[in-house]
SEDRENMAR-43542 format. One line per field, with one value per residue: x, y, z of N, C-alpha, C in turn; residue number from 1. Coordinates in Angstrom, 3 decimals. Layout:
n.xx (X; ...)
n.yy (Y; ...)
n.zz (Z; ...)
ca.xx (X; ...)
ca.yy (Y; ...)
ca.zz (Z; ...)
c.xx (X; ...)
c.yy (Y; ...)
c.zz (Z; ...)
k (NUM; ...)
//
This chain:
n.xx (0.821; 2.001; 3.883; 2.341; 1.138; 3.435; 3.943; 1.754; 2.193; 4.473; 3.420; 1.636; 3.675; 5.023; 3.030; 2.382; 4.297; 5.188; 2.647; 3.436; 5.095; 3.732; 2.718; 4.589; 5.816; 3.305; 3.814; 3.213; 5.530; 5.521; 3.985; 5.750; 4.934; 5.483; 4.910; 2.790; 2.716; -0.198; -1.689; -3.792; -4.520; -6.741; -7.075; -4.910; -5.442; -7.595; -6.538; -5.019; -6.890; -7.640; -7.361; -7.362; -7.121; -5.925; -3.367; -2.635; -2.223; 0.133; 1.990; 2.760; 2.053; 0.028; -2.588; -5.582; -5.800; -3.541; -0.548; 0.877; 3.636; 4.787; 7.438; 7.463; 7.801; 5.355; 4.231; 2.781; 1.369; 0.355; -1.112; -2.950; -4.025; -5.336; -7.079; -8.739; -10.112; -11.903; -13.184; -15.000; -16.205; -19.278; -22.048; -23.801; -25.976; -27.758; -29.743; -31.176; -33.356; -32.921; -30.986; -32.123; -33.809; -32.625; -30.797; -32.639; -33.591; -31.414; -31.135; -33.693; -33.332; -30.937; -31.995; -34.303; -32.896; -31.730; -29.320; -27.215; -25.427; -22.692; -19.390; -16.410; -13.322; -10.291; -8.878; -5.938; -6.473; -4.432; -2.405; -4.325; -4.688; -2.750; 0.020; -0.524; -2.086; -4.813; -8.015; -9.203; -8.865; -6.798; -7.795; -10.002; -12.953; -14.862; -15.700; -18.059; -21.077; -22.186; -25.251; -26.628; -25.396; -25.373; -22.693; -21.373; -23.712; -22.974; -22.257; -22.193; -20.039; -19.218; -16.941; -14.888; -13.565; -15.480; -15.144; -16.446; -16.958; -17.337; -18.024; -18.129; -19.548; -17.032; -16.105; -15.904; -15.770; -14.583; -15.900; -18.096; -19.656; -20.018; -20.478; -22.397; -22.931; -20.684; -18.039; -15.527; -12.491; -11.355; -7.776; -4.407; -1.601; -0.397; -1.686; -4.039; -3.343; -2.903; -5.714; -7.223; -9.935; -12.786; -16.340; -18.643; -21.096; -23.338; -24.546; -26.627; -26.193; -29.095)
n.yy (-1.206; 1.164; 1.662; 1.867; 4.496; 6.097; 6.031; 6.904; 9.369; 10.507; 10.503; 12.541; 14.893; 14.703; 15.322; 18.155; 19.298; 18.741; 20.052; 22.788; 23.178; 23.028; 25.433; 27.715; 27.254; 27.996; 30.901; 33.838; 36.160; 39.788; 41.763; 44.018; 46.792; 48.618; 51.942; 53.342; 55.035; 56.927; 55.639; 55.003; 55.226; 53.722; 52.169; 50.700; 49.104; 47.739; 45.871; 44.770; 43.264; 44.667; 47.190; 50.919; 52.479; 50.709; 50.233; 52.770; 52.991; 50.507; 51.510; 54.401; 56.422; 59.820; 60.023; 58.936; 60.110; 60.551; 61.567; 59.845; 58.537; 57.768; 55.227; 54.694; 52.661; 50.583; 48.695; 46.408; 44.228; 40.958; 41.254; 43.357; 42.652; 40.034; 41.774; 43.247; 40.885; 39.785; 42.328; 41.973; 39.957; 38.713; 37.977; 34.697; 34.599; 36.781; 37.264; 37.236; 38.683; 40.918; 41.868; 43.050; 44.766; 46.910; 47.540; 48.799; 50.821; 52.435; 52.869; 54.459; 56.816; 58.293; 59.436; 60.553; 62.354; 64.330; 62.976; 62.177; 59.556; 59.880; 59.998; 60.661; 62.365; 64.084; 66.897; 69.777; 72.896; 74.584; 72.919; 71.920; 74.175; 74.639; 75.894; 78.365; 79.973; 80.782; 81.732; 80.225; 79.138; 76.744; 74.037; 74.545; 74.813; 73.385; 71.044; 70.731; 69.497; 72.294; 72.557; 70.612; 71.405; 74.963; 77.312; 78.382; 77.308; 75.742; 72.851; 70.010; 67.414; 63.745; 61.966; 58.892; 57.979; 58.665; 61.415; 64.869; 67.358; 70.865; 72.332; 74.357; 75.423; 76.044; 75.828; 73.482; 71.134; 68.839; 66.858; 66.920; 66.777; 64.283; 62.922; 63.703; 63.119; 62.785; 64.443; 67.044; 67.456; 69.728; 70.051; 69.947; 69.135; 66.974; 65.897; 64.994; 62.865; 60.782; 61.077; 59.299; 57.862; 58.119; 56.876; 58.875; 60.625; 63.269; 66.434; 69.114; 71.882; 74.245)
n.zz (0.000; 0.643; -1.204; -3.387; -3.057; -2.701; -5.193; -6.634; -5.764; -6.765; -9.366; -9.566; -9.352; -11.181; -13.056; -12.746; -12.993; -15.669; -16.569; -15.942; -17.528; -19.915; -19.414; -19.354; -21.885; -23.827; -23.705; -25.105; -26.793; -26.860; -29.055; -31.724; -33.815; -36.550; -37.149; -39.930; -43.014; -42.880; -40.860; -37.765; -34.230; -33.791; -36.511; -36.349; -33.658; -34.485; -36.291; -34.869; -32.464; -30.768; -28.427; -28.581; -26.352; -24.870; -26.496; -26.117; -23.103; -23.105; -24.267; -23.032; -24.276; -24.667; -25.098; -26.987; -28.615; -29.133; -31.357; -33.645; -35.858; -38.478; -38.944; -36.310; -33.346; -31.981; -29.177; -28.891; -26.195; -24.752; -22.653; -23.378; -25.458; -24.380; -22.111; -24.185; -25.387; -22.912; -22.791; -24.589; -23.805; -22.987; -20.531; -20.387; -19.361; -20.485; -23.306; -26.394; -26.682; -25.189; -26.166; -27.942; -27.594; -25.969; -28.015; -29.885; -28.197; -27.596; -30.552; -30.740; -28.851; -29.765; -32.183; -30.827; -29.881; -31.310; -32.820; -35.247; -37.551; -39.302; -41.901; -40.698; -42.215; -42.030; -42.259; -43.458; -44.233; -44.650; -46.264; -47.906; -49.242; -50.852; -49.835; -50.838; -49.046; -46.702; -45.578; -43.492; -40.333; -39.162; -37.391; -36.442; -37.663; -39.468; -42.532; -44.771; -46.600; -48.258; -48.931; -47.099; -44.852; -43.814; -44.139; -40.810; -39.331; -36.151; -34.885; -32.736; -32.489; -31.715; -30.971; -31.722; -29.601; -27.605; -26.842; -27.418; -28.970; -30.143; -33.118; -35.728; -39.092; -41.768; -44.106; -47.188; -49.557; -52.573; -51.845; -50.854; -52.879; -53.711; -51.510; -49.211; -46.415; -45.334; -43.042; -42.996; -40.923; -39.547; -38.974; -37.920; -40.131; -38.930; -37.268; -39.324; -40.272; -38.462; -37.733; -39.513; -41.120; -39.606; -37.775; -36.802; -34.605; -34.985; -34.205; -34.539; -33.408; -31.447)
ca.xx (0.000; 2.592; 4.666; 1.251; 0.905; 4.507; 4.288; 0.289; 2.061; 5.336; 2.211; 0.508; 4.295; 5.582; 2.247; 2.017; 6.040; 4.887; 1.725; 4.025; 6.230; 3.288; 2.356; 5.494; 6.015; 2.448; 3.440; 3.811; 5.982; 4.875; 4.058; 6.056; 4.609; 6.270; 3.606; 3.202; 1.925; -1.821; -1.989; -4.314; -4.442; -7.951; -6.526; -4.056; -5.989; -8.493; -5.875; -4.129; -8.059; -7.387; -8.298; -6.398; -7.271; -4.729; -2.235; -1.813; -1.291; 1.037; 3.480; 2.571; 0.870; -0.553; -4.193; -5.737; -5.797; -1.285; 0.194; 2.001; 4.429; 5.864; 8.586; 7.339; 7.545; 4.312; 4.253; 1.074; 1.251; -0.452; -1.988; -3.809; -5.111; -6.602; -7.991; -9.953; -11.083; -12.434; -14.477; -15.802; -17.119; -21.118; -22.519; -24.424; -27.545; -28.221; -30.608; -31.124; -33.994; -32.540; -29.912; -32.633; -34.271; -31.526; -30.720; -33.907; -34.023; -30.250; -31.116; -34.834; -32.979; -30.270; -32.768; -35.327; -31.773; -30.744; -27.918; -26.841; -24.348; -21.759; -18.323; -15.611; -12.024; -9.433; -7.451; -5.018; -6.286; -3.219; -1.993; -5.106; -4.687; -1.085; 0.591; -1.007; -2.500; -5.850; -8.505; -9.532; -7.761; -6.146; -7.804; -11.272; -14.015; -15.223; -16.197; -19.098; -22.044; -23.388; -26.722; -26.895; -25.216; -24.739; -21.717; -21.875; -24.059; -22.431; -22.336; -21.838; -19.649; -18.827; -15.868; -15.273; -13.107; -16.549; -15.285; -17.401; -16.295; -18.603; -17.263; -18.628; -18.859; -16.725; -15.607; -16.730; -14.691; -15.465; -16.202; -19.402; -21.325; -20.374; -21.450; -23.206; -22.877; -19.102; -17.371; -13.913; -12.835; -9.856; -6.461; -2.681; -1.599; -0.287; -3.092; -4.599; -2.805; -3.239; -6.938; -7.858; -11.506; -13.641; -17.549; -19.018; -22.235; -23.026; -25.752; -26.545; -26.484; -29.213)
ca.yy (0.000; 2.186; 1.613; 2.396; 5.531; 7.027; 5.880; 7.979; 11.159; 10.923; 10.652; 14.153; 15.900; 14.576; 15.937; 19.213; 19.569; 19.064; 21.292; 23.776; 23.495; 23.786; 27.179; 28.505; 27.187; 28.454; 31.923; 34.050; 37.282; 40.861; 42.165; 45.126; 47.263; 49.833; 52.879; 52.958; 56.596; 56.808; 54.508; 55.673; 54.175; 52.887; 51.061; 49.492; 47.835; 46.562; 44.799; 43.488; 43.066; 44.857; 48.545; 52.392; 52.500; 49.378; 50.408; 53.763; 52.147; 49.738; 52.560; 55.424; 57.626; 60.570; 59.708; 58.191; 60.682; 61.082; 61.777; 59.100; 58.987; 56.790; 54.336; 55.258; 51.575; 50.790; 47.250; 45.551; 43.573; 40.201; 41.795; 44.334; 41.791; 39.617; 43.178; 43.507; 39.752; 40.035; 43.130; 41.721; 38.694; 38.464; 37.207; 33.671; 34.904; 37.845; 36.604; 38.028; 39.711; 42.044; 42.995; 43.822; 45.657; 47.834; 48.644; 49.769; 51.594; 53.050; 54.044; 55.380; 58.131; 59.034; 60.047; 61.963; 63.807; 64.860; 62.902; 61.179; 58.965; 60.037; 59.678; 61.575; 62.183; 65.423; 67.713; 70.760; 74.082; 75.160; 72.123; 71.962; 75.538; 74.193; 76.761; 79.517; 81.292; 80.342; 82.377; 79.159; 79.033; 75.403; 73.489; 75.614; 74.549; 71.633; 71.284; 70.076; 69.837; 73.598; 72.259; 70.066; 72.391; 75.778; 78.002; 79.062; 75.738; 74.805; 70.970; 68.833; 66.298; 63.089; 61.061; 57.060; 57.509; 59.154; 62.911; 65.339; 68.871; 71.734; 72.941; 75.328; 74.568; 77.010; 75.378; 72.693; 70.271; 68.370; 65.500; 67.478; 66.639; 62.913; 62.462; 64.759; 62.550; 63.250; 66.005; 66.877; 68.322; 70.904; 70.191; 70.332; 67.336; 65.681; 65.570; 64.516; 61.697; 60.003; 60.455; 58.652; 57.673; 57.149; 56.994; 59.583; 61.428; 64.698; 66.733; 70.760; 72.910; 75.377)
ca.zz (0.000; 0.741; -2.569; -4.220; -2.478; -3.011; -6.959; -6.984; -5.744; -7.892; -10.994; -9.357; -9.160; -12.617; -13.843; -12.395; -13.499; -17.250; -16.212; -15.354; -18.670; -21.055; -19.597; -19.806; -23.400; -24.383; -23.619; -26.502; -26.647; -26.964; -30.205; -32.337; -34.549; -37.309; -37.748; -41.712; -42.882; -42.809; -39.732; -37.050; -33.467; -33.995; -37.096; -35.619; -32.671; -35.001; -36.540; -33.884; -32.024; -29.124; -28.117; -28.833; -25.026; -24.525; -26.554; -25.074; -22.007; -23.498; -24.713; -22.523; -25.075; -23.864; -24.783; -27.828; -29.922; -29.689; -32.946; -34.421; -37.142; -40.289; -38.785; -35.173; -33.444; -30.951; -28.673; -28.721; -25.645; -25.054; -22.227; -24.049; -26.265; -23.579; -22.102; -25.323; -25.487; -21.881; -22.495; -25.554; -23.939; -22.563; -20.327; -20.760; -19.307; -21.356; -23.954; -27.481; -26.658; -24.352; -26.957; -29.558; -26.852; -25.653; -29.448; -30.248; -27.290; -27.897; -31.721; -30.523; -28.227; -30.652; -32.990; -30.160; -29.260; -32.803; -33.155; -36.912; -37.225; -40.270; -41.357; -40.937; -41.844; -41.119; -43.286; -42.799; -44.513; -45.099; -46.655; -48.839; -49.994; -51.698; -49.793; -51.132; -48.166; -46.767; -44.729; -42.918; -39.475; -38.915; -36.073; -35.289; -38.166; -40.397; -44.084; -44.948; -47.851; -47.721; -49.085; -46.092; -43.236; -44.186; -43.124; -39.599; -38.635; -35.193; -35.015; -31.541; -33.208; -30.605; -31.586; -31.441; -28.058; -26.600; -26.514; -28.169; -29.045; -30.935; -34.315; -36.594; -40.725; -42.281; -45.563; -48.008; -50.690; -53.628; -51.359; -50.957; -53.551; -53.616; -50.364; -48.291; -44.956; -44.238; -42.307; -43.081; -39.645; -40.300; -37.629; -38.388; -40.915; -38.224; -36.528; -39.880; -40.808; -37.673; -37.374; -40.463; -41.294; -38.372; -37.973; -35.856; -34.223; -35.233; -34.492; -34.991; -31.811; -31.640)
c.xx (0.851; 3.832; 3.698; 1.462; 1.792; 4.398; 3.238; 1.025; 3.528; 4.752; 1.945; 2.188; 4.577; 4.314; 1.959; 3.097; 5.502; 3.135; 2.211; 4.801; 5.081; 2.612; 3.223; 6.017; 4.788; 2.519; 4.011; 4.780; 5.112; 5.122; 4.611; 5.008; 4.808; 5.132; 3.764; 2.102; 0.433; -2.551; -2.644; -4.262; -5.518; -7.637; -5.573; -4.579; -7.084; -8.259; -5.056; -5.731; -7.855; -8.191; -7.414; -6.390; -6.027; -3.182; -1.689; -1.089; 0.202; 2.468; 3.403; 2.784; 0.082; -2.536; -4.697; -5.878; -4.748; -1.292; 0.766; 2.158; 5.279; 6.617; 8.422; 7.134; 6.561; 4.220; 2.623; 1.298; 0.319; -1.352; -2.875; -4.889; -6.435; -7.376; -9.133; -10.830; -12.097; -13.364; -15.348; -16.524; -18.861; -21.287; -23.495; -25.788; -28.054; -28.338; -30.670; -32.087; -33.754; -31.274; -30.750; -33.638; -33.372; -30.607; -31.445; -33.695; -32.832; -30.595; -32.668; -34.239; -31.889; -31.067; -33.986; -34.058; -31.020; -29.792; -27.659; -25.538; -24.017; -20.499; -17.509; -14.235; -11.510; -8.856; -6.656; -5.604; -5.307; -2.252; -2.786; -4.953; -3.273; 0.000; 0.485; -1.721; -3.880; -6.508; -9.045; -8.521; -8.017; -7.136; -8.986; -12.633; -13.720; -16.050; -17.482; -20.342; -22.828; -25.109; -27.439; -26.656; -24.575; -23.823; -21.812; -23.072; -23.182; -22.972; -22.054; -21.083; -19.280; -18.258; -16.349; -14.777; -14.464; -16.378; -16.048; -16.681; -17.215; -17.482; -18.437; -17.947; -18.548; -15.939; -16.157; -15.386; -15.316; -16.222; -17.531; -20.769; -21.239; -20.991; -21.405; -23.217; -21.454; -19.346; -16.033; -13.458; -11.229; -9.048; -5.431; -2.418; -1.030; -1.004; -3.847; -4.496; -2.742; -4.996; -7.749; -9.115; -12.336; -15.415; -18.216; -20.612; -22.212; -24.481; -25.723; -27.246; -27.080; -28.707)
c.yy (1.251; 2.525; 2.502; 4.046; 6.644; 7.062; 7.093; 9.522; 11.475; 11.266; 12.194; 14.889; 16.035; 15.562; 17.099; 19.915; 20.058; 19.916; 22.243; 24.430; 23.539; 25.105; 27.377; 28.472; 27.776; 30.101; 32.592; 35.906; 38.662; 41.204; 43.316; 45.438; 48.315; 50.381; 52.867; 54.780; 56.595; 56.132; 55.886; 54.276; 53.153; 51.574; 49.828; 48.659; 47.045; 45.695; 43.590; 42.965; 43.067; 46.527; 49.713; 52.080; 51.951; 49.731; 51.882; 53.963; 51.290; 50.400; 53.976; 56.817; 58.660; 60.854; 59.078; 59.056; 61.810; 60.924; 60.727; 58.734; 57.918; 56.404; 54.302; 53.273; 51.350; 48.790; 46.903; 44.137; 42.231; 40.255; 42.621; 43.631; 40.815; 40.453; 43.145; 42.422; 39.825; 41.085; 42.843; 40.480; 38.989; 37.913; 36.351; 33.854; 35.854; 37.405; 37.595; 38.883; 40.747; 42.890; 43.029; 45.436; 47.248; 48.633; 49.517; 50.969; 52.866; 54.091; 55.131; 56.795; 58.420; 59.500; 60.695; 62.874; 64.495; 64.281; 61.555; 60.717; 59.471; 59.697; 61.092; 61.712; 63.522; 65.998; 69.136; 71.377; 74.498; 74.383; 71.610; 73.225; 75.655; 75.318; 78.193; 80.619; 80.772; 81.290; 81.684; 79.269; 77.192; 75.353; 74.126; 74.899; 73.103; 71.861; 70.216; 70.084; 70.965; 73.449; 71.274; 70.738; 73.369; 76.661; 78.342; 78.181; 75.516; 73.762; 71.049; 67.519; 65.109; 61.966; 59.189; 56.649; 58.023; 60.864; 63.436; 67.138; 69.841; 72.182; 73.743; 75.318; 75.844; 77.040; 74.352; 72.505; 69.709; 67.409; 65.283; 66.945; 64.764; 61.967; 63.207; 64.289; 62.495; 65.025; 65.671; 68.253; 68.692; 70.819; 70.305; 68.826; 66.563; 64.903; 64.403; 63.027; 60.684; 59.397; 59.393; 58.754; 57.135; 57.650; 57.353; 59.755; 62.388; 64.960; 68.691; 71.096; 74.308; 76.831)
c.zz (0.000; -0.827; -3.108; -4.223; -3.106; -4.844; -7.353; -6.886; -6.867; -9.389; -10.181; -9.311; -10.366; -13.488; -13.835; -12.851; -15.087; -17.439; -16.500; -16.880; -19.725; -20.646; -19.689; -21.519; -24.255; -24.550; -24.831; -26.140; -27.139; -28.762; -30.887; -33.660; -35.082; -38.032; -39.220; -41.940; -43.542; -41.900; -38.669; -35.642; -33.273; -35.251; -36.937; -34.087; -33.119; -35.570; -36.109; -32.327; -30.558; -29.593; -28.046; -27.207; -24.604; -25.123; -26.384; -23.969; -22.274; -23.826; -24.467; -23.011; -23.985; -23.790; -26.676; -29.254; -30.170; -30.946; -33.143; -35.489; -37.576; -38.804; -37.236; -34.525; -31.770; -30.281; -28.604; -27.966; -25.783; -23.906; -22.674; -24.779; -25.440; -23.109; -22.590; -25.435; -24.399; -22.132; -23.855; -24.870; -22.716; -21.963; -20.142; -20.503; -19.976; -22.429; -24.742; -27.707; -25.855; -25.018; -27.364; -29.004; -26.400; -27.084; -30.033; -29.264; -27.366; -29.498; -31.357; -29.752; -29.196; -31.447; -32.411; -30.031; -30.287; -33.451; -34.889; -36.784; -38.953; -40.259; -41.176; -41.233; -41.998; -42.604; -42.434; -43.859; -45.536; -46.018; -48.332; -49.783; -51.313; -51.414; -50.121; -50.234; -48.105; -45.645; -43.496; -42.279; -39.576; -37.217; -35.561; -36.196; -38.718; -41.752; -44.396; -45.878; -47.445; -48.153; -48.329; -44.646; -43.668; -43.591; -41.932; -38.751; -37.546; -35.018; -33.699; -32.267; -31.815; -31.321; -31.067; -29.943; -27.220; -26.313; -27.458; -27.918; -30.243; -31.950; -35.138; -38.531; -41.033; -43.577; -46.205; -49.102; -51.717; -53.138; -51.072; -51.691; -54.140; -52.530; -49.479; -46.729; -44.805; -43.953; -42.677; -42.173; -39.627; -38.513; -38.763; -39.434; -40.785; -37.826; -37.166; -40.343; -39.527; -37.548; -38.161; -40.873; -40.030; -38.671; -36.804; -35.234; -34.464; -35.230; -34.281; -33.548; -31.859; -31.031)
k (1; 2; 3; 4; 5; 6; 7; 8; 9; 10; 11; 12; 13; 14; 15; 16; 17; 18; 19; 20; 21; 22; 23; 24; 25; 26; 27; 28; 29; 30; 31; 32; 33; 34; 35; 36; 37; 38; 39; 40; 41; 42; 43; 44; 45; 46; 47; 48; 49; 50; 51; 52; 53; 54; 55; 56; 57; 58; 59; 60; 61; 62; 63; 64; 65; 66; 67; 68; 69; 70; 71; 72; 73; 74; 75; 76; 77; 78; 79; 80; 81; 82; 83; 84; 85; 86; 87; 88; 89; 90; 91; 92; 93; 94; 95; 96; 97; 98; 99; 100; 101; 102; 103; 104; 105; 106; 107; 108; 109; 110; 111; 112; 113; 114; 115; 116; 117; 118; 119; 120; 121; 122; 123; 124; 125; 126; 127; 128; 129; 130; 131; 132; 133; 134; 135; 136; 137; 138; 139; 140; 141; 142; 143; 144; 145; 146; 147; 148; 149; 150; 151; 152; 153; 154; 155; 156; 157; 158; 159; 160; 161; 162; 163; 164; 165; 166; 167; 168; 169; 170; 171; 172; 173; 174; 175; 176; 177; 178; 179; 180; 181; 182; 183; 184; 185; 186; 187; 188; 189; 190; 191; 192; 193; 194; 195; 196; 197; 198; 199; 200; 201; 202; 203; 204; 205; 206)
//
């Protein structure tokens, strides 16, 4: 009995040993990533399926909407990633009628409170003007179809991180008359080239 005994627990140490060695062999290293120009931080966590949030943290960014630039190199932890899996997951009791409920109920008040969903992406003014001198200050208005929001329209625009900031339309592009549901929201073309294309809220502040 006692042979038995000592052989049962040398099986539970041997096994907890090679326990031990496939977590450490399962673990994977942290991820690099070389900014490429037109990269935004929202693009890059939807590719690596994590969250701007995460990788600000990850490389102590000053908030999600830091500048970054061509060759600029950003870690995409494998913490960050679990992060993102975790707040994506549901839980088991919440039944599909209580999401269809809570959508309805989500798009029914965006549309009593004014608000439209559009897209949007950035330019520089001054960059657009080809150097030539522009009356448009950098960084204050937004361009937009004047036969949909005419000059001097203040907007409530509310971004994808959740901030929301008031702008006023004070220019218009060709982009205008192909589609009337963007904004092209005038910063520096650093600024611009980070923010990329994102898909906003926007609604007119009387």
């Amino acid at each position: 009995m006692l042979k038995h005994t000592s052989f049962t627990r040398s099986l539970l140490v041997f096994g907890a040993f090679i326990g031990l060695g496939l977590v450490s062999t399962t673990a994977k290293a942290d991820t690099t990533y070389t900014v490429k120009s037109g990269d935004s931080l929202w693009a890059i966590a939807q590719r690596y399926d994590t969250t701007p949030q995460s990788i600000v943290k990850a490389n102590d960014l000053s908030s999600v909407n830091a500048v970054i630039l061509p060759k600029q190199t950003l870690k995409i932890s494998n913490d960050t990633k679990a992060d993102a899996a975790a707040s994506k997951v549901k839980p088991l009791s919440e039944d599909s009628s209580s999401k269809t409920t809570t959508t309805t109920k989500s798009s029914d008040s965006n549309s009593q409170s004014g608000w439209m969903s559009m897209v949007a992406t950035a330019y520089d003014p001054e960059v657009a003007a080809g150097g030539q001198g522009t009356s448009i200050p950098t960084g204050t208005g937004v361009a937009a179809a004047l036969s949909r929001f005419p000059k001097g329209t203040q907007l409530e625009i509310k971004y994808q991180d959740g901030h929301t900031e008031q702008r006023v339309i004070n220019d218009t592009g060709t982009f205008a008359y192909s589609n009337p549901n963007q904004l092209d929201i005038s910063m520096t073309n650093a600024q611009a080239m980070q923010f990329g294309r994102q898909n906003i809220q926007v609604r007119v502040v009387d």
